[in-house]
C-alpha positions as CSV (number, residue, x, y, z in Angstrom):
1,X,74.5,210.3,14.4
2,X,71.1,209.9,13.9
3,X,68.3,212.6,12.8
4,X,67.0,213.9,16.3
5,X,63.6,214.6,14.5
6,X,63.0,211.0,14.5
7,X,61.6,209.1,17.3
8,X,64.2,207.5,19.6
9,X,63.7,204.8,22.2
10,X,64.9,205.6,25.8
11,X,67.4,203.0,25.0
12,X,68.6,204.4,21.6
13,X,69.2,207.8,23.8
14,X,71.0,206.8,26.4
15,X,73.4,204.6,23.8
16,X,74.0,207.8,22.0
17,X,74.3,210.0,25.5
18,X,76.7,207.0,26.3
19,X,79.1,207.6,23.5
20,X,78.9,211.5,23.7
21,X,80.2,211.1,27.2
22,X,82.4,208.1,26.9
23,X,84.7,209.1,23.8
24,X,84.8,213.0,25.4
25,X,85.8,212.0,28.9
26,X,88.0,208.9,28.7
27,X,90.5,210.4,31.4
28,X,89.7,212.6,34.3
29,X,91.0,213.7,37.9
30,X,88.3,215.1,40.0
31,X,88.5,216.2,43.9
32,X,85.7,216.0,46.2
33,X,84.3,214.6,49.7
34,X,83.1,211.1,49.9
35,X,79.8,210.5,51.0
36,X,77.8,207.2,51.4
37,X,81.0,205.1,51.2
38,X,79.9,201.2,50.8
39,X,82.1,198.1,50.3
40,X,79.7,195.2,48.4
41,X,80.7,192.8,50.0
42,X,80.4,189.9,48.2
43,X,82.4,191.7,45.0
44,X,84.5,193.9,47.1
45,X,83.5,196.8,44.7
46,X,83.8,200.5,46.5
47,X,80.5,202.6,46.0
48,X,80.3,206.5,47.3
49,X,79.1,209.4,46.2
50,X,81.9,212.5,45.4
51,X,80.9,215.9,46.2
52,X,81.7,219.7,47.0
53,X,79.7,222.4,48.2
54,X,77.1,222.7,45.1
55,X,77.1,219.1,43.5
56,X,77.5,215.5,43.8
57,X,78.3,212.2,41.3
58,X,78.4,209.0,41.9
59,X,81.5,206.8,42.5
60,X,82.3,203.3,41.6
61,X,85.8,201.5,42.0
62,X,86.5,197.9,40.5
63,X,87.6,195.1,43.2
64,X,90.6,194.5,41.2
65,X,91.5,198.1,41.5
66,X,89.9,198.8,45.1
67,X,92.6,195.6,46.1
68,X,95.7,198.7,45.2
69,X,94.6,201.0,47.9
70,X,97.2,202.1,50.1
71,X,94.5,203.9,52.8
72,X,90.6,203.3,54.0
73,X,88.7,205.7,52.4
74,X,86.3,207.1,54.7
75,X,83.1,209.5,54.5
76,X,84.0,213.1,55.0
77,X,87.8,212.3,53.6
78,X,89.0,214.9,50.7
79,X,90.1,212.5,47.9
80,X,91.5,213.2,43.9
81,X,90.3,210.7,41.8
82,X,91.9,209.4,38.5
83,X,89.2,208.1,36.5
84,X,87.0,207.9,33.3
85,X,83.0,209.0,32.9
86,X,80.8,206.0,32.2
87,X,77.3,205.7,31.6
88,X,75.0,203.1,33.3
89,X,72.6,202.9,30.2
90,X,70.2,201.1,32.4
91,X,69.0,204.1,34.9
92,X,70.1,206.8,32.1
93,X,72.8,208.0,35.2
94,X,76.7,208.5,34.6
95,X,79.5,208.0,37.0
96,X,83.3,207.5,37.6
97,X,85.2,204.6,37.3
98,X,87.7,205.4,39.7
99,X,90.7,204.2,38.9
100,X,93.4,205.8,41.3
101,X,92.4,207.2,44.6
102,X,94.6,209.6,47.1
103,X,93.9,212.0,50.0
104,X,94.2,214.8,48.9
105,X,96.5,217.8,50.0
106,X,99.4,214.1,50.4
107,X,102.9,215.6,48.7
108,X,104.4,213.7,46.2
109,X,107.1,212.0,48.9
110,X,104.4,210.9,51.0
111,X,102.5,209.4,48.0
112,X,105.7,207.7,46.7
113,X,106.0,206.4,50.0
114,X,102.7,204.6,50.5
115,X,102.5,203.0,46.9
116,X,105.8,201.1,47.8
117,X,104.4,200.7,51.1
118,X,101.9,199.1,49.4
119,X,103.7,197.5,47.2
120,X,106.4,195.2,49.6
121,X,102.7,195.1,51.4
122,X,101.5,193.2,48.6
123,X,104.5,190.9,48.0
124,X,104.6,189.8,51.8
125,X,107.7,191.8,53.1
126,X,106.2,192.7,56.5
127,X,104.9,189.6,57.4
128,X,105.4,188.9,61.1
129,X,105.8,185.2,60.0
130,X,109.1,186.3,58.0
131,X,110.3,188.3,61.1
132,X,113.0,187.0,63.4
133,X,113.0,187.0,67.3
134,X,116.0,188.7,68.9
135,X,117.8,187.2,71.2
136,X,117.7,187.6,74.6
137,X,120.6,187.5,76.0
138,X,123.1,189.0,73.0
139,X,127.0,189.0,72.7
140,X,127.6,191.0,69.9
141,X,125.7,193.6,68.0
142,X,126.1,196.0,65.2
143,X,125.5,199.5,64.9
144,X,125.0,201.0,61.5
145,X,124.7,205.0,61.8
146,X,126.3,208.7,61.2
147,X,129.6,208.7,63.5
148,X,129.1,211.9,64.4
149,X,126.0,213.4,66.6
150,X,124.0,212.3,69.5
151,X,123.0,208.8,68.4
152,X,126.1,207.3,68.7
153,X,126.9,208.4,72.3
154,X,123.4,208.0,73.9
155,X,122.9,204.2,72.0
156,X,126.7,203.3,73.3
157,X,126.0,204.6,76.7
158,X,122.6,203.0,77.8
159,X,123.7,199.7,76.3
160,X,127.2,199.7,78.4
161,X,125.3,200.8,81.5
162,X,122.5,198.1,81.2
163,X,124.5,195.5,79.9
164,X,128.7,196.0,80.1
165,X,129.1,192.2,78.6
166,X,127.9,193.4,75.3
167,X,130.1,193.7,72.1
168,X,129.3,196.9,69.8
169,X,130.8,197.2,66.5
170,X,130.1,200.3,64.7
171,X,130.0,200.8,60.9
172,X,129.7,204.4,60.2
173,X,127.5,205.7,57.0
174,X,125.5,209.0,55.9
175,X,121.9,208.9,57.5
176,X,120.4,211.2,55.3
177,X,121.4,212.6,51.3
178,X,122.5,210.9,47.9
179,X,124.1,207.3,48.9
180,X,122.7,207.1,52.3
181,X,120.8,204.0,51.2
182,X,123.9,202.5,49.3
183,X,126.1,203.0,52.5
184,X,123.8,201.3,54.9
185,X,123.0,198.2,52.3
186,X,127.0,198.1,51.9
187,X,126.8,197.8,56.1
188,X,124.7,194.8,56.4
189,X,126.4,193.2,53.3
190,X,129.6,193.7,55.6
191,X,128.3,192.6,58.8
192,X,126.5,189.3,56.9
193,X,129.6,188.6,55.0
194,X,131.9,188.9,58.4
195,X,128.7,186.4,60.2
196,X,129.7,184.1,57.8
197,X,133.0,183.8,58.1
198,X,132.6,184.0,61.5
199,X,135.3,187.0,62.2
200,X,131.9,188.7,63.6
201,X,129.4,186.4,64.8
202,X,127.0,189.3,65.3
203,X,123.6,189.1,66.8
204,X,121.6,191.7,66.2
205,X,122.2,194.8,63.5
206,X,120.6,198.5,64.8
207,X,120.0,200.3,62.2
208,X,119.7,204.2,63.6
209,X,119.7,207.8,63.0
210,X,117.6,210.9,65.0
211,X,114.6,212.6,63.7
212,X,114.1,215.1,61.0
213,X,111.9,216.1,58.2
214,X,110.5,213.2,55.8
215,X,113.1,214.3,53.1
216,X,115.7,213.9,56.0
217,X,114.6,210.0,56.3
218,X,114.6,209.6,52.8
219,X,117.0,207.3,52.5
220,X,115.2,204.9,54.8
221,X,112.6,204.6,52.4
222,X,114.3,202.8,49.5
223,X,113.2,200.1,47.9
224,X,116.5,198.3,47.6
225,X,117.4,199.0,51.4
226,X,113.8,197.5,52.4
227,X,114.8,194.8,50.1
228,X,118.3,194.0,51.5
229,X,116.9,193.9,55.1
230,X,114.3,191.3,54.2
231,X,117.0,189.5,53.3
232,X,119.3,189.9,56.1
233,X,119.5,186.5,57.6
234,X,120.8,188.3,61.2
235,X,118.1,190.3,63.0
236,X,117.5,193.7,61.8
237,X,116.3,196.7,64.6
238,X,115.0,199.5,62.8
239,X,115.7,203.1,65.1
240,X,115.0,206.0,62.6
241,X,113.5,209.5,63.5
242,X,111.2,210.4,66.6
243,X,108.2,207.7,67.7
244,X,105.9,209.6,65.3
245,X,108.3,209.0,62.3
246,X,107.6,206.2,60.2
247,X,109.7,204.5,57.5
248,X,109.9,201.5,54.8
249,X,112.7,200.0,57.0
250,X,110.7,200.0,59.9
251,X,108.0,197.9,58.7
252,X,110.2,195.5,57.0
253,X,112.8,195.1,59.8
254,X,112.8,192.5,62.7
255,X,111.8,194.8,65.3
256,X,111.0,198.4,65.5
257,X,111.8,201.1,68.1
258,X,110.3,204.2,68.2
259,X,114.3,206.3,68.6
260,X,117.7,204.4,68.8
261,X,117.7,205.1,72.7
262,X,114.4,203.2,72.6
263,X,116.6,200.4,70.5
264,X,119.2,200.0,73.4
265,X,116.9,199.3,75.8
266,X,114.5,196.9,73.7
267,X,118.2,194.8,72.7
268,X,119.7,194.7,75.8
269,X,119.0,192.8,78.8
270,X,119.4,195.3,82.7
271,X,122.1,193.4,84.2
272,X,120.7,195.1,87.7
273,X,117.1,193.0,86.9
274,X,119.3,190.0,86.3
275,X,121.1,189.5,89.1
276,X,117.8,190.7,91.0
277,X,116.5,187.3,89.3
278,X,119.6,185.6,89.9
279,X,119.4,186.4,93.6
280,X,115.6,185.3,93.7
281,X,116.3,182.1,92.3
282,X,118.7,181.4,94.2
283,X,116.8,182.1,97.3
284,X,114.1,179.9,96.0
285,X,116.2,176.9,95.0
286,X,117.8,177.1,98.5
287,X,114.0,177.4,100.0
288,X,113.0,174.5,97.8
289,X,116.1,172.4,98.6
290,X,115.7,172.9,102.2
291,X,111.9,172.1,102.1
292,X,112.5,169.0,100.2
293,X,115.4,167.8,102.2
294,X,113.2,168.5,105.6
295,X,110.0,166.9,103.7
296,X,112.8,163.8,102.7
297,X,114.0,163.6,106.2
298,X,110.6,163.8,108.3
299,X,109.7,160.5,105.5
300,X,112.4,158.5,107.1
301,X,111.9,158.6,110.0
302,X,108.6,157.8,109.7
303,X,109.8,154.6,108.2
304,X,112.0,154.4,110.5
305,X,109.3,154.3,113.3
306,X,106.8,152.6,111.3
307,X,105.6,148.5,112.9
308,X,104.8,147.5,110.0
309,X,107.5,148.9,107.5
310,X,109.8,147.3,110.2
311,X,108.2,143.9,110.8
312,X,110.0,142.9,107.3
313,X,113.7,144.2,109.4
314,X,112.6,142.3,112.8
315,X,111.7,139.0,110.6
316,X,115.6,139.0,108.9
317,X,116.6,139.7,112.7
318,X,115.0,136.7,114.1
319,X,116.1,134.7,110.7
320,X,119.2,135.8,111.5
321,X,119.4,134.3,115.2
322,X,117.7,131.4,114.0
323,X,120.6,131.0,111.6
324,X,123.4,131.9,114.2
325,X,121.8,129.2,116.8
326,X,121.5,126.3,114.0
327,X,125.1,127.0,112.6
328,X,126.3,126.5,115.9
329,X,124.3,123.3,117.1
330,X,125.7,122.2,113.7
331,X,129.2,123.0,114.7
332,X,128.5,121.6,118.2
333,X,127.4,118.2,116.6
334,X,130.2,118.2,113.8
335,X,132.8,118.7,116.5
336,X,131.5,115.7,118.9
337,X,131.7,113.2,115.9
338,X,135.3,114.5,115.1
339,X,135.7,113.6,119.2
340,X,134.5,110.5,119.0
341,X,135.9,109.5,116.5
342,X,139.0,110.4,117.3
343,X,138.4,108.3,120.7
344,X,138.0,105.4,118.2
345,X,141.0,105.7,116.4
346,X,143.1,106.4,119.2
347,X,141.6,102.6,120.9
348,X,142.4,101.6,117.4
349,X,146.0,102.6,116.9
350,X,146.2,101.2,120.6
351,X,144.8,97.6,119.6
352,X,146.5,97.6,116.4
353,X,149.7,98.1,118.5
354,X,148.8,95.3,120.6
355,X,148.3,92.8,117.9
356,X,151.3,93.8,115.5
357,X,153.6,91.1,115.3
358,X,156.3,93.1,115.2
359,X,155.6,94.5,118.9
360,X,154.9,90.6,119.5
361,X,158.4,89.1,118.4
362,X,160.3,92.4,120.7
363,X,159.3,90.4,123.4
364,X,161.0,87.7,122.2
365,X,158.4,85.7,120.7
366,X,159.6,84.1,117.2
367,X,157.3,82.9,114.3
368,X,158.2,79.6,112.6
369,X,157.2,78.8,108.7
370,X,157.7,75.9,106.6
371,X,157.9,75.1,103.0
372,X,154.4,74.9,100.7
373,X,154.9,71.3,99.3
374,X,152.8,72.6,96.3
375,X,155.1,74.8,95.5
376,X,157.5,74.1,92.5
377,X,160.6,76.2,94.9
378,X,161.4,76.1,97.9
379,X,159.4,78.9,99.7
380,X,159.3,79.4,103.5
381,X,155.1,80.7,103.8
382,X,153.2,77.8,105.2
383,X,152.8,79.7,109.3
384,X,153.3,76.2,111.4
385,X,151.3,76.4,114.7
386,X,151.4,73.7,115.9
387,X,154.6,70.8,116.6
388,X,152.7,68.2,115.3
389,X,152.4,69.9,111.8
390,X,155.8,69.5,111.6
391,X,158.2,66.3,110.1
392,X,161.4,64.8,111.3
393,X,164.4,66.2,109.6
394,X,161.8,68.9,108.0
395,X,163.3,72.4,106.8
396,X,161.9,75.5,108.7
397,X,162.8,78.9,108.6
398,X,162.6,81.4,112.1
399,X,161.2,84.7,111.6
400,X,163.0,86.9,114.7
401,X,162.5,90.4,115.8
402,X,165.4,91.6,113.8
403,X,166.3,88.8,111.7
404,X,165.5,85.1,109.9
405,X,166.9,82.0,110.4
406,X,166.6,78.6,109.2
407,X,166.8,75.2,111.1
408,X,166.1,71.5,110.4
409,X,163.8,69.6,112.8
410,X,164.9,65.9,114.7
């Protein structure tokens, strides 16, 4: 150290003030009231000023530390400070560099608790996006609680009088002691395991017990069964204590009700509002049905009675006559053809019968032919009509009704 008789700067002083202080108070805990509390915030540093009832010191608390805060410190808040005395060398003023902060008068469960609140804070396990939705309308649900006591009854009972349809399986375990925590996490192993198999294809898991002191709910703050239900891939409800009690499960669980008779009713569905909804729908779809169907109906018959939505009915109508009266002046004409010509045939037939030869000869007519002097035999198919086309001593065959006949000429 230097001689004091010589002549220091203000900034040699406050270097060696600096290291006096420094090196003699590298760890202290201190408890006061904040006053002046500031957050800077670009920085996020804390500033305040600590006092009690005769003195005051200045307060600063590094972002980077400020960031591990469990609470919102407040002016007028008691507070114990872990920290170290520094010196700003600039102003010639010393401080603390808090490093831990607590209320003060908090026991050492509740501290424990809000650091590991803090912590599964930090690491995301109560994030609402993580969280799943129950389901409305659930089948089968498991309770994991003491068998014995109130809980049991009064969860059983409202959930069978709201909704009798539901399932309940219970898997009994200690609430409170050594291996509470171990039970329950050995509960929704079971229950997950049994999911997957599907021998239990369970909806929802209720996790309950009553209230009691905060070393009763003890084992509903450990950090392994906040872990477990995080993981839980069926929906966890979390029903520990009274509404006032708070625990690690509740903030990492699915859904939280203030006491397991608050659980049964937030799971389960009043079958009397349901059918009251089933009866309203119904009423409406009938209402809506009828409406429509009347709506429908009056439509109709306003095409019905509609000119001009008929006009295109009247037109096939009169197409349709039209059609009828030409298909029949068609038949008409078609028939009188077949008649006539009928007629014909029959004065046909009539004159054919006339000039057969056949019908000639029956009345004892005869036809007479002669040889075809061309021909190389002797073939009776020159018709003679006349005597003089015939020679003396000439061969002639007779054609008869029934038979032929020759002859010789003189």
């Amino acid at each position: 150290m230097k001689n004091f008789q010589e002549i220091l700067t203000v900034t040699e002083l406050n270097s060696l003030v600096k290291v006096v202080i420094e090196e003699n108070f590298r760890f202290i805990i201190v408890i006061g009231e904040i006053s002046n509390f500031k957050t800077h915030k670009p920085s996020g540093n804390l500033y305040f000023t600590l006092k009690d009832e005769n003195s005051q010191i200045n307060v600063v608390m590094w972002s980077n530390r400020a960031e591990t805060l469990f609470f919102s410190p407040e002016d007028g808040m008691q507070v114990i400070i872990k920290g170290r005395i520094t010196l700003y060398q600039g102003r010639g003023t010393y401080q603390i560099e808090a490093w831990e902060i607590r209320p003060a008068g908090m026991g050492e469960l509740q501290l424990k608790f809000e650091k590991l609140k803090q912590k599964l804070y930090e690491e995301g396990l109560f994030e609402e996006s993580h969280k799943k939705e129950l389901p409305e309308f659930p089948e089968t649900i498991a309770l994991i609680t003491s068998e014995t006591g109130a809980v049991l009854h009064d969860f059983v009972k409202i959930t069978k009088r709201r909704y009798p349809l539901l399932n309940i399986y219970i898997y009994p375990v200690k609430v409170q002691g050594l291996g509470a925590a171990v039970e329950i996490i050995e509960g929704l192993k079971y229950f997950q395991k049994e999911n997957k198999t599907g021998r239990i294809k369970t909806d929802i898991i209720v996790i309950a017990r009553g209230g009691g002191s905060s070393e009763d709910l003890q084992a509903f703050n450990d950090e392994q069964l906040a872990r477990e239900i995080y993981a839980c891939n069926i929906p966890v409800v979390s029903a520990v204590g009274h509404e006032v009690d708070f625990t690690i499960c509740d903030f990492v669980a699915d859904k939280r009700a203030p006491t397991p008779s608050a659980a049964a009713e937030l799971i389960t569905p009043d079958i009397k509002d349901l059918i009251e909804k089933i009866d309203k729908i119904s009423y409406f779809c009938r209402t809506f049905v009828q409406k429509r169907l009347s709506d429908y109906r009056n439509i109709l018959e306003s095409f019905y009675s509609n000119y001009f939505l008929n006009r295109p009915k009247d037109l096939i109508l009169n197409f349709r006559l039209n059609l009828d009266m030409l298909t029949k002046e068609i038949c008409d004409t078609v028939n009188r053809k077949i008649e006539k010509y009928k007629d014909k045939v029959c004065h046909y037939n009539k004159t054919l019968y006339h000039i057969n030869p056949d019908n000639t000869l029956k009345k004892g007519f005869a036809i007479v032919y002669k040889s075809n002097d061309s021909e190389l035999f002797t073939e009776f198919t020159k018709l003679v009509t006349r005597a003089s086309h015939l020679r003396e001593n000439e061969e002639i065959e007779i054609t008869f009704h029934d038979s032929k006949k020759r002859a010789v000429t003189r």
